[in-house]
C-alpha positions in Angstrom: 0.0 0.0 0.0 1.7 3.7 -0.9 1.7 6.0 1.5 -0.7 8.2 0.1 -3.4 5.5 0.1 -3.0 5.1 3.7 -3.2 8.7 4.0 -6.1 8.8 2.5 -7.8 6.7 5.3 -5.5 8.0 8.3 -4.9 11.6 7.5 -1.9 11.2 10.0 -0.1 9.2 7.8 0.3 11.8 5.3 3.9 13.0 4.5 3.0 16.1 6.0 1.1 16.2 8.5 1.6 18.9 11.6 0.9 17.0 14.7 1.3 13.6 13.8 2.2 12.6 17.2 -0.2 14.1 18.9 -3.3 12.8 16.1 -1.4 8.8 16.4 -1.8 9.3 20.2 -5.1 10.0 20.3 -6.4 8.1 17.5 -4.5 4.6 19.7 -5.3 5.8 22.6 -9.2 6.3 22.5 -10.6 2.4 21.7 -7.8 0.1 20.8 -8.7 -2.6 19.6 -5.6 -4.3 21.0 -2.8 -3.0 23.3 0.3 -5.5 23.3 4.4 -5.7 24.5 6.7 -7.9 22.6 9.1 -9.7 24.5 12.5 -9.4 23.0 12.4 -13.1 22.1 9.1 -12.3 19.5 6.5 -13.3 22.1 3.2 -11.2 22.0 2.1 -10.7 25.5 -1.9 -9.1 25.9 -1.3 -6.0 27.5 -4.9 -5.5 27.7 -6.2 -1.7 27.5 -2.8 0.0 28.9 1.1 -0.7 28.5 1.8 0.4 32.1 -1.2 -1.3 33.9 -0.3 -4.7 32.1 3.1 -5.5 32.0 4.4 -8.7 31.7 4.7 -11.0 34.8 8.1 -10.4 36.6 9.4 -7.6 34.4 7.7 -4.1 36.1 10.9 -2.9 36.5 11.0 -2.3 32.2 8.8 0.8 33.0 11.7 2.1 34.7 14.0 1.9 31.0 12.3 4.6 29.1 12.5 4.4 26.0 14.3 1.1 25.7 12.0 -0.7 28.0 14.5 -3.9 28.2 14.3 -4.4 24.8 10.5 -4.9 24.9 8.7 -3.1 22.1 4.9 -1.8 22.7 2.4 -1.3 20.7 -1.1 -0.3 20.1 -3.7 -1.9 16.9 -6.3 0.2 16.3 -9.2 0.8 13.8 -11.1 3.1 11.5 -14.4 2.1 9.4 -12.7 -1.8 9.9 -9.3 -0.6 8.7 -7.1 -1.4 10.9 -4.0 0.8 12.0 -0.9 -0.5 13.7 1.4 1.4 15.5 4.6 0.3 17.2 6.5 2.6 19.5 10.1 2.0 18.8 13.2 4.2 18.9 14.7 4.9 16.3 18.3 3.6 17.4 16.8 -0.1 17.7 16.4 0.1 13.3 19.6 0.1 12.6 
């Protein structure tokens, strides 16, 4: 899918867009359909309806390693009109 078709059904996603972060916030943040950590081994854990409320049995203390969060990754799956948007919150050192 180009980027502009996305754009076309998540106006956030457009090249430019002035307040992208703030629109992708509240857009995953108001119903998620699914709220999620990955373990840094690939496994999905069900974070429920928040990332800090729900954290992964034994490993609280990755709430204390913002941003890296122990080499978890978080993210959020939400939807618009059935289409569904999926956002992880990664930095940007951890793509190279």
């Amino acid at each position: 899918m180009t980027r502009e078709k996305a754009a076309s059904q998540f106006e956030f996603l457009a090249e430019k867009y002035r307040g992208r972060r703030k629109a992708i916030k509240e857009f995953t943040h108001t119903a998620p359909d699914f709220v999620f950590w990955i373990y840094p081994d690939g496994e999905l854990f069900d974070a429920k309806d928040a990332h800090k409320k729900n954290v992964p049995k034994g490993y609280r203390h990755i709430l204390e390693d913002e941003p890296d969060y122990g080499g978890f990754l978080r993210g959020r799956v939400a939807s618009n009109c059935g289409l569904n948007s999926l956002l992880f919150i990664v930095e940007p050192k951890l793509l190279l």
